[in-house]
FIKOLZA-1660 file (N, C-alpha, C; in steps of 0.1 Angstrom, whole numbers, plus 5000, padded with zeros to 4 digits):
% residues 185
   i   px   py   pz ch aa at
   1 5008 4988 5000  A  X  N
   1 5000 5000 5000  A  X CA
   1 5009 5013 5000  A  X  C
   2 5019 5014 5009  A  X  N
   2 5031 5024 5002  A  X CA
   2 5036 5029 4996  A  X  C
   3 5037 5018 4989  A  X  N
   3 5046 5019 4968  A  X CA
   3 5034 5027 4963  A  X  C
   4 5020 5019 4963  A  X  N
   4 5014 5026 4956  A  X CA
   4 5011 5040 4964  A  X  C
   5 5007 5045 4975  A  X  N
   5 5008 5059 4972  A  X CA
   5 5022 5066 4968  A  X  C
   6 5032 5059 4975  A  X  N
   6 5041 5069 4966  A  X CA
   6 5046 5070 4953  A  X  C
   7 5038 5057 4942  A  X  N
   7 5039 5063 4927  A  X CA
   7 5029 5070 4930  A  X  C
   8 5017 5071 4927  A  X  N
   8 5010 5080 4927  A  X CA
   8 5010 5097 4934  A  X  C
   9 5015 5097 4946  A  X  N
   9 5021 5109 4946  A  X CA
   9 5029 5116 4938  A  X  C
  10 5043 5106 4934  A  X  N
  10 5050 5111 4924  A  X CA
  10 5043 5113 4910  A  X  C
  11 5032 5104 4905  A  X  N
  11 5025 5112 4898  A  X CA
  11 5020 5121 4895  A  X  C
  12 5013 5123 4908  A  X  N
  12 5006 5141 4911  A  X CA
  12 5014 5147 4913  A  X  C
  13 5026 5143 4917  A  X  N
  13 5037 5163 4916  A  X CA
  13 5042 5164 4902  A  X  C
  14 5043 5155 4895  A  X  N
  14 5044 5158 4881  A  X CA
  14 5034 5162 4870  A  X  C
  15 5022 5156 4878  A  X  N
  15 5012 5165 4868  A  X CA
  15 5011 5181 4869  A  X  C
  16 5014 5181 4886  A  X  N
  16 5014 5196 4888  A  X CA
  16 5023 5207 4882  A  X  C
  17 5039 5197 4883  A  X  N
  17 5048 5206 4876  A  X CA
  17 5046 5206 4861  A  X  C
  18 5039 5199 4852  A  X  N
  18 5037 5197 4837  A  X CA
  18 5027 5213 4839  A  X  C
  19 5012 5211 4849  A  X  N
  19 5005 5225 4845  A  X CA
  19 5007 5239 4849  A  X  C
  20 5022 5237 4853  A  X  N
  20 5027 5256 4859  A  X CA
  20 5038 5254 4846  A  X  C
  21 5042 5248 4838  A  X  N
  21 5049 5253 4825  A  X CA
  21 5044 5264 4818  A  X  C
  22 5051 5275 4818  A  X  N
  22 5049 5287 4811  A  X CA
  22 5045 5285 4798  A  X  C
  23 5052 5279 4790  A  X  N
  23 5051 5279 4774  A  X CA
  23 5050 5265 4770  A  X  C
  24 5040 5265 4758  A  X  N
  24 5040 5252 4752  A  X CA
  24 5049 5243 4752  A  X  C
  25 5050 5233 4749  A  X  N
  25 5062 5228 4742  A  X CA
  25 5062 5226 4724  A  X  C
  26 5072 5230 4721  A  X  N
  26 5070 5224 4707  A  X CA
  26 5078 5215 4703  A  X  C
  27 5077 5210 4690  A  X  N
  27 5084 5202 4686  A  X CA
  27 5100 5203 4685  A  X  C
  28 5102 5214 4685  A  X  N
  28 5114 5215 4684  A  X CA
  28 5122 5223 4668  A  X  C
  29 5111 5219 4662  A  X  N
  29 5116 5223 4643  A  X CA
  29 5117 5237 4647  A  X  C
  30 5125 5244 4642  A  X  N
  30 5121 5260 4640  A  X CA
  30 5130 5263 4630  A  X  C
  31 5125 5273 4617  A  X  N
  31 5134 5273 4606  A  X CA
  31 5144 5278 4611  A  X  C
  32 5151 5273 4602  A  X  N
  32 5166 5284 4603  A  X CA
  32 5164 5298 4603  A  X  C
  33 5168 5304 4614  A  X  N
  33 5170 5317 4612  A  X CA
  33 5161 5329 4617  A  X  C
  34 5151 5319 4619  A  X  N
  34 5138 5322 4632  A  X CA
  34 5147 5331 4647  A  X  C
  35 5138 5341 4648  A  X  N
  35 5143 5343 4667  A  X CA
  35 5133 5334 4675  A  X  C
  36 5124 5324 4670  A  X  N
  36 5120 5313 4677  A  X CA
  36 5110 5323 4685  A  X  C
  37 5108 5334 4686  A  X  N
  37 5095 5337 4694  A  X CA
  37 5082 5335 4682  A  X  C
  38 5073 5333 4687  A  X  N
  38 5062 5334 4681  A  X CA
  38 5056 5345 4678  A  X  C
  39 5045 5349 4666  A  X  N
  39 5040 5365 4660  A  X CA
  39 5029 5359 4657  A  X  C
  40 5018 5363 4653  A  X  N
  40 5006 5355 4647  A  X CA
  40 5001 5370 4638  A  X  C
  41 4999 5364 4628  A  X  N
  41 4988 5375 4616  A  X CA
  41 4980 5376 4613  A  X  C
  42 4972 5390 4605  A  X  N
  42 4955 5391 4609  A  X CA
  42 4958 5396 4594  A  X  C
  43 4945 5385 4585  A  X  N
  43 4948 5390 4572  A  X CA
  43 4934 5394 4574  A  X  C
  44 4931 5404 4569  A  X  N
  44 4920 5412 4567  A  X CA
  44 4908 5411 4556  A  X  C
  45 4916 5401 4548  A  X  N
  45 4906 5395 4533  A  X CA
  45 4902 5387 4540  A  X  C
  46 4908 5378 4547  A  X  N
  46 4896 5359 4552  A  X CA
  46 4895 5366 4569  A  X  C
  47 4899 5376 4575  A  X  N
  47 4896 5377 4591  A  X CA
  47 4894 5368 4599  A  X  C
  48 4909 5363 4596  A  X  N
  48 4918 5349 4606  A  X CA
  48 4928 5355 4610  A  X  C
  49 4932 5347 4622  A  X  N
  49 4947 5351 4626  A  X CA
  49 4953 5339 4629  A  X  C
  50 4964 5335 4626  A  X  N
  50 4969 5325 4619  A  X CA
  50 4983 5327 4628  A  X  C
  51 4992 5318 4633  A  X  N
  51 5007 5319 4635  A  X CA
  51 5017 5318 4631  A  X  C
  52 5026 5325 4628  A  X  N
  52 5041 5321 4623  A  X CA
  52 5053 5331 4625  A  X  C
  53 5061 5323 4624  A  X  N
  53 5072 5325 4627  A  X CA
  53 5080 5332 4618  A  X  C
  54 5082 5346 4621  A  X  N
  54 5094 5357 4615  A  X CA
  54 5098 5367 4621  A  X  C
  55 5109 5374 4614  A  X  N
  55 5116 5390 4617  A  X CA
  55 5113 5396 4607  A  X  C
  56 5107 5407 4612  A  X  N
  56 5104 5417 4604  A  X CA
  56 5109 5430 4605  A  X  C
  57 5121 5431 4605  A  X  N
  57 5135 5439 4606  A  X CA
  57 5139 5445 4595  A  X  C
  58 5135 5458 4589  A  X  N
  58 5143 5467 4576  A  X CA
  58 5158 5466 4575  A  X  C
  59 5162 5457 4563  A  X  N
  59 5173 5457 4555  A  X CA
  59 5178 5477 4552  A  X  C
  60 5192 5476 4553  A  X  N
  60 5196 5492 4550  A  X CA
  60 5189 5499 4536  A  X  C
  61 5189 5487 4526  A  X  N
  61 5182 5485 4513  A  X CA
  61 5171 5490 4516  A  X  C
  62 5163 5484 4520  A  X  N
  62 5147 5482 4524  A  X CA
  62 5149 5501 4530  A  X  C
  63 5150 5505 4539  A  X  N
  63 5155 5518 4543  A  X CA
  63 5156 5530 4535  A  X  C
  64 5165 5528 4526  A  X  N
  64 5169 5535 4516  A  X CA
  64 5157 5538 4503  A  X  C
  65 5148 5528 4503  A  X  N
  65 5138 5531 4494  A  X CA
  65 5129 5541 4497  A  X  C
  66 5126 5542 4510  A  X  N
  66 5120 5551 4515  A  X CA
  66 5123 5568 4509  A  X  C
  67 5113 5577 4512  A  X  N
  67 5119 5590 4512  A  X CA
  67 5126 5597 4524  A  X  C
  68 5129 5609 4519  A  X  N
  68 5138 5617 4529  A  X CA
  68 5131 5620 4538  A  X  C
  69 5112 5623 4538  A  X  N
  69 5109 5626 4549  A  X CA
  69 5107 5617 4561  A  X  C
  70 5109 5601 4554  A  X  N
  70 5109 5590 4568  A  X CA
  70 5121 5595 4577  A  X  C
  71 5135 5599 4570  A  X  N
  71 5147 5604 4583  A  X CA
  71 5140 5615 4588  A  X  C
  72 5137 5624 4581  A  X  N
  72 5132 5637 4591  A  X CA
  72 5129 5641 4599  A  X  C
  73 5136 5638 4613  A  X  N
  73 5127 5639 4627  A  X CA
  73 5114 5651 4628  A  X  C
  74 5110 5662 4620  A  X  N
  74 5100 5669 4620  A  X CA
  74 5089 5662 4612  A  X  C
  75 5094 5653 4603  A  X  N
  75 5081 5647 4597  A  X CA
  75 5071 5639 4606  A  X  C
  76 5061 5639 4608  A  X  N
  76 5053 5626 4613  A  X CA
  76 5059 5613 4605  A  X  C
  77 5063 5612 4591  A  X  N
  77 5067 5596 4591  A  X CA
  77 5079 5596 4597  A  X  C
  78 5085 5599 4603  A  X  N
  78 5101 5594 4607  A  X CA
  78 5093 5585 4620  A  X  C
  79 5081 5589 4626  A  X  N
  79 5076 5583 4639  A  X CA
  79 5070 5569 4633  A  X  C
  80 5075 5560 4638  A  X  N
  80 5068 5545 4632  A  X CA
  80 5065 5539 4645  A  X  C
  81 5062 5544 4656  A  X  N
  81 5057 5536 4666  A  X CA
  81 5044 5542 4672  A  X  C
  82 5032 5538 4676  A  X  N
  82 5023 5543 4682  A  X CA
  82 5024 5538 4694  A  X  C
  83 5020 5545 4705  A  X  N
  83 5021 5540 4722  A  X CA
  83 5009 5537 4728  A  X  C
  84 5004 5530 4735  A  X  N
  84 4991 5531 4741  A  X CA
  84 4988 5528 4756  A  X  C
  85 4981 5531 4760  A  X  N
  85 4976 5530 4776  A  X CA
  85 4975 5515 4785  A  X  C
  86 4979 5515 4796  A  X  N
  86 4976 5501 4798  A  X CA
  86 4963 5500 4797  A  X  C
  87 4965 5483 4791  A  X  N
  87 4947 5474 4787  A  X CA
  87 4939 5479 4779  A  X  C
  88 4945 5491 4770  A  X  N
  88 4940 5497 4763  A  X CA
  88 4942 5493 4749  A  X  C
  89 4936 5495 4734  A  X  N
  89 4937 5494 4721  A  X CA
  89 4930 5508 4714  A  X  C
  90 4927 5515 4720  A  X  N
  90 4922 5534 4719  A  X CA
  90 4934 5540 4717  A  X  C
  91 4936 5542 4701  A  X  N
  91 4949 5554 4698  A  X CA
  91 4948 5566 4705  A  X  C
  92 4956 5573 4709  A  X  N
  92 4956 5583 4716  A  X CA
  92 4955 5593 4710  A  X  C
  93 4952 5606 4710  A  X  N
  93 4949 5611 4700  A  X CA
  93 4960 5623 4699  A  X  C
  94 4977 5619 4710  A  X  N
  94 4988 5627 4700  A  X CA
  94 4998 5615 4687  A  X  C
  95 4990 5606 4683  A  X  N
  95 4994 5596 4674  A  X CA
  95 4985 5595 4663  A  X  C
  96 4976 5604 4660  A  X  N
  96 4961 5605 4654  A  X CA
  96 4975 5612 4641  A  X  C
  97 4980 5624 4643  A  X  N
  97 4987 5630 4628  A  X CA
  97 4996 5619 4624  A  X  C
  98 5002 5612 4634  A  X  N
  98 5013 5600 4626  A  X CA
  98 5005 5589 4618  A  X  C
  99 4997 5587 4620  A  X  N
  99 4987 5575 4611  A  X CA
  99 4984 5581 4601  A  X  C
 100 4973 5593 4602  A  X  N
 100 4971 5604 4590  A  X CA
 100 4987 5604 4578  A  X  C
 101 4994 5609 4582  A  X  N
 101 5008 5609 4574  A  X CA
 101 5008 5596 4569  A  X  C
 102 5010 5584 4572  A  X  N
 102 5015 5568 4571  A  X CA
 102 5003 5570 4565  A  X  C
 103 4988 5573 4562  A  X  N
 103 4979 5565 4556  A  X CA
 103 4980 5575 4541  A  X  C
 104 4986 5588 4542  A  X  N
 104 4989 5595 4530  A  X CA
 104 4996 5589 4524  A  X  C
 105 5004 5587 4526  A  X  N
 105 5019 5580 4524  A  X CA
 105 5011 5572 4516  A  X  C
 106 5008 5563 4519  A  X  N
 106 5005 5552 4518  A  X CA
 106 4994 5549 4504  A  X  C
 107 4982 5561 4506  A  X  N
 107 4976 5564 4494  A  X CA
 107 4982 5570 4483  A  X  C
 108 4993 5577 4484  A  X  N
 108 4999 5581 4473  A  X CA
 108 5009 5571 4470  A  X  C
 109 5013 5562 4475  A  X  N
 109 5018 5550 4468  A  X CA
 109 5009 5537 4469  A  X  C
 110 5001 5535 4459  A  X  N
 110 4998 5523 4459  A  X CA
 110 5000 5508 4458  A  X  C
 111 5014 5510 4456  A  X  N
 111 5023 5500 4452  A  X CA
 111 5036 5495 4465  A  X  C
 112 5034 5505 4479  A  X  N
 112 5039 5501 4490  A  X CA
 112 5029 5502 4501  A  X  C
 113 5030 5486 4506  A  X  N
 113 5027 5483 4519  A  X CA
 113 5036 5482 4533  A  X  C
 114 5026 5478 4544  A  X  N
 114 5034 5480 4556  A  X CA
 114 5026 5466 4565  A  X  C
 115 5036 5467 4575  A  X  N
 115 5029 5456 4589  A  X CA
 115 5027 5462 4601  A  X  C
 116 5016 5459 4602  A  X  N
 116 5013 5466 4616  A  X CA
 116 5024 5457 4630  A  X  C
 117 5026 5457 4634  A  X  N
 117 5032 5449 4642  A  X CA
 117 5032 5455 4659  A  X  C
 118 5019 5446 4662  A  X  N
 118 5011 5447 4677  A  X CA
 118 5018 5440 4690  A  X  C
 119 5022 5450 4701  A  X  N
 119 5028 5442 4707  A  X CA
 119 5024 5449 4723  A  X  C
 120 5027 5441 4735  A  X  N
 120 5022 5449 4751  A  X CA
 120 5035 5446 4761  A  X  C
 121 5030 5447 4773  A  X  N
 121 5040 5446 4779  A  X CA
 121 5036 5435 4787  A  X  C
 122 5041 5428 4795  A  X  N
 122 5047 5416 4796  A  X CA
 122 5036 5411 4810  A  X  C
 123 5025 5420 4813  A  X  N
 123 5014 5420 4823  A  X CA
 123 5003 5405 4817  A  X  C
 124 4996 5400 4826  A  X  N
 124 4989 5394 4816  A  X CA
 124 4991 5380 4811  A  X  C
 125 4982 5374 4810  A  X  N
 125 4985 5363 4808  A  X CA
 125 4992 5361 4790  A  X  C
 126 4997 5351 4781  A  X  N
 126 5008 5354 4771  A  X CA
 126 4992 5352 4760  A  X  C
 127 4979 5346 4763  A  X  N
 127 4971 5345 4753  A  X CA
 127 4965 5361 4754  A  X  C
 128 4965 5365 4760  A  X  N
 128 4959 5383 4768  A  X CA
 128 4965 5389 4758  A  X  C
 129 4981 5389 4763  A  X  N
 129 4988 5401 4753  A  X CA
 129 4987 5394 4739  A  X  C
 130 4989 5382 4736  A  X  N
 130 4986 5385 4719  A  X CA
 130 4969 5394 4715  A  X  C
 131 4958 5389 4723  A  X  N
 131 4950 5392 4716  A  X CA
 131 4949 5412 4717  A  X  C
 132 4954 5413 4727  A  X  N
 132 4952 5427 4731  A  X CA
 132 4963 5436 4719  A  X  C
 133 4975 5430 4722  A  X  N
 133 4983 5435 4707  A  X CA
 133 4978 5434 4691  A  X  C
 134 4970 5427 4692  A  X  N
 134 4964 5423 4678  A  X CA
 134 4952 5434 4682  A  X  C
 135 4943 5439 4687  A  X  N
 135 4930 5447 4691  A  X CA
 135 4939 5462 4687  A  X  C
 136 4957 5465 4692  A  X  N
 136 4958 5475 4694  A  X CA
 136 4960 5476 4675  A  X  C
 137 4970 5465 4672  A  X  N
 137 4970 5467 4651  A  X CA
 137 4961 5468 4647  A  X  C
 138 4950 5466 4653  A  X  N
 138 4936 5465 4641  A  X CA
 138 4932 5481 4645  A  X  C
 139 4933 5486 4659  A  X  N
 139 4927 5499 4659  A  X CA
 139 4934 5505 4646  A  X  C
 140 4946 5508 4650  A  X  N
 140 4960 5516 4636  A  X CA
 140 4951 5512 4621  A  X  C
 141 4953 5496 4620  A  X  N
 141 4945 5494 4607  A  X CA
 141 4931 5501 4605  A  X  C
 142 4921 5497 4613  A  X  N
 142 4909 5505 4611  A  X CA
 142 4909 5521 4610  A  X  C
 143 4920 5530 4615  A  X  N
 143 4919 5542 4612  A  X CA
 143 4924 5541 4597  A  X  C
 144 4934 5534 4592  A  X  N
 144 4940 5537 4580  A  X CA
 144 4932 5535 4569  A  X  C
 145 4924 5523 4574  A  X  N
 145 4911 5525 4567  A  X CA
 145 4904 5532 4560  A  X  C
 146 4897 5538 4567  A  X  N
 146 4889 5552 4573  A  X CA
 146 4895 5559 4565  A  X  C
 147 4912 5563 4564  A  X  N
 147 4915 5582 4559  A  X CA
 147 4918 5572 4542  A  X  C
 148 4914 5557 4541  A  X  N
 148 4908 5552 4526  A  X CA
 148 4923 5545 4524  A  X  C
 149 4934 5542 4528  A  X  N
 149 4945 5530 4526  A  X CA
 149 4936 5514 4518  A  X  C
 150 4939 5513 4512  A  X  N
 150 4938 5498 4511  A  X CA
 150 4940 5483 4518  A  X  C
 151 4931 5478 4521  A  X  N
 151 4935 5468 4530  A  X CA
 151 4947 5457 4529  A  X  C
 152 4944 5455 4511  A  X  N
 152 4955 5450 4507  A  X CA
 152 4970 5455 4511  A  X  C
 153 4973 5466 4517  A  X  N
 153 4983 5472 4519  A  X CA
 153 4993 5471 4528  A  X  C
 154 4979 5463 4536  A  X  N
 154 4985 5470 4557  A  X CA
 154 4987 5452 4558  A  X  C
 155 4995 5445 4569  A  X  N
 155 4991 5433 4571  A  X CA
 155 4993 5437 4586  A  X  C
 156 4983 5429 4595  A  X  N
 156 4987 5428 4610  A  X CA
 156 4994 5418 4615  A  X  C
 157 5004 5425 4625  A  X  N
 157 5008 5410 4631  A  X CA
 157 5008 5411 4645  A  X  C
 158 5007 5403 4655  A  X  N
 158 5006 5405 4671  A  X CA
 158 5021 5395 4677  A  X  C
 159 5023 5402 4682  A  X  N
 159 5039 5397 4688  A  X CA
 159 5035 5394 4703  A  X  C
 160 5022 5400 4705  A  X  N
 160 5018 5403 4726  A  X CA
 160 5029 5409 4731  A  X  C
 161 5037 5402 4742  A  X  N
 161 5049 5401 4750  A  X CA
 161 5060 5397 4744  A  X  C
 162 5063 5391 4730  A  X  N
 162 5071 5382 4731  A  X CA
 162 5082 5391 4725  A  X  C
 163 5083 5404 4723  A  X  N
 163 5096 5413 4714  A  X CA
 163 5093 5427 4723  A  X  C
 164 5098 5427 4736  A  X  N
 164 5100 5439 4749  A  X CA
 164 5112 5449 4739  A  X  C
 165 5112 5460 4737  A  X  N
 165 5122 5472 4733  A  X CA
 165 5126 5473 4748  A  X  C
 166 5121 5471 4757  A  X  N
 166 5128 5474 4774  A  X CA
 166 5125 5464 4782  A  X  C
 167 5136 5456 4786  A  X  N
 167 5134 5446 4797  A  X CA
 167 5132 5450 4807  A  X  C
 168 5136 5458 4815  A  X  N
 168 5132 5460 4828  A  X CA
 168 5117 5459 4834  A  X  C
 169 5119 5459 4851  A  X  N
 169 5102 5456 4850  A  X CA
 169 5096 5466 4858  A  X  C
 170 5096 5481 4851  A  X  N
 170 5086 5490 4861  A  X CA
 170 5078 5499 4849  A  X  C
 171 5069 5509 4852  A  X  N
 171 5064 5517 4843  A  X CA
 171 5070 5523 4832  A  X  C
 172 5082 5526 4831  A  X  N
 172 5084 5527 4822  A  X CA
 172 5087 5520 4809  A  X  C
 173 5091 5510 4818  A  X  N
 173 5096 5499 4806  A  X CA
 173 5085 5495 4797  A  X  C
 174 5073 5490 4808  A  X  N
 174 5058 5487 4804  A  X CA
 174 5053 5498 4794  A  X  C
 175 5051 5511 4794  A  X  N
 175 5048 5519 4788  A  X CA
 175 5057 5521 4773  A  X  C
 176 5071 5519 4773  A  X  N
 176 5073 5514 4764  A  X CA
 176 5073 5503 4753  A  X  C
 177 5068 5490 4758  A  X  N
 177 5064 5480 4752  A  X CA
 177 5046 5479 4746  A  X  C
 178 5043 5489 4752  A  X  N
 178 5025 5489 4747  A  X CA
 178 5027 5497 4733  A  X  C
 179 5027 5490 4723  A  X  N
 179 5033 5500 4711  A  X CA
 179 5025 5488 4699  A  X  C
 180 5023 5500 4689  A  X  N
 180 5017 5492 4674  A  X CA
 180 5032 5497 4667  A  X  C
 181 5040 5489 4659  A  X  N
 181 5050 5493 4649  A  X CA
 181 5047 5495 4638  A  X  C
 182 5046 5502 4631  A  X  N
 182 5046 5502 4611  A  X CA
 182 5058 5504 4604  A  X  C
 183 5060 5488 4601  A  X  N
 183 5073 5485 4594  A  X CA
 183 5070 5490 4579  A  X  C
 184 5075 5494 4569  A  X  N
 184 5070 5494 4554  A  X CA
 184 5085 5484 4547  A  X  C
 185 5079 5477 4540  A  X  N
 185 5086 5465 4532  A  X CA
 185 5082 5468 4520  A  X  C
% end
């Protein structure tokens, strides 16, 4: 009668440690060259969000195509980050002229797109911040909408937690990580 409670104990502390694992497990595959965190995207034609795995990082190339007013620190496009409130997905409205610009931009070239790229800070459970980083890209998206962008244009992606600009763990850092990015590729 001993043995058996103590496999079965040792059962039960292992089930317990299997359900406080933070992160899935996966298989293990990850392409080459992946940073292995997970992004998931919101295509706006089928209104799925779907997972995978990339960097979406401007080549100097990729950079250079742009115009002179993306360097311009007086331009609104030089600003490619939007910030937002905790628990929030409500653009603020000193980030209201930087979309406006990006959605001009954007209408006067029909032939260049961008990624929204939705991300929070690290509060929260990891299914939370994806969906809440994905609520905060779609706000950006739905305004770009609106000043008439093409949908075809914009892609969203939600990162949640998983790509911090600031590790540390107090307000500021957090307030830094509540951010929508618009990459243009």
């Amino acid at each position: 009668m001993k043995i058996f409670i103590s496999i079965i104990s040792i059962v039960f502390t292992g089930l317990i440690l299997l359900g406080c694992a933070k992160d899935a497990v996966k298989d293990g595959s990850s392409p080459e060259g992946s940073s292995g965190a997970e992004s998931y995207v919101y295509n706006a034609d089928t209104a799925q969000l779907k997972e995978l795995n990339l960097d979406n990082t401007l080549s100097a190339a990729e950079t250079l195509m742009l115009t002179p007013e993306f360097s311009d620190p007086s331009s609104p496009l030089s600003k490619r980050t939007i910030y937002f409130e905790y628990d929030s997905s409500q653009v603020l409205n000193e980030f209201i002229s930087v979309i406006e610009a990006h959605g001009q931009y954007l209408m006067n070239h029909p032939n260049q797109s961008i990624t929204l790229q939705g991300h929070s800070d690290e509060r929260g459970t990891r299914e939370y911040n994806i969906a809440l980083a994905e609520q905060r890209a779609k706000s950006v998206f739905n305004m770009l909408q609106l000043i008439g962008v093409m949908s075809n244009q914009i892609e969203v992606v939600s990162y949640g937690e998983e790509k911090p600009v600031a590790q540390e763990h107090n307000e500021d850092s957090f307030a830094l990580n509540r951010r929508v990015e618009v990459v243009y590729k």
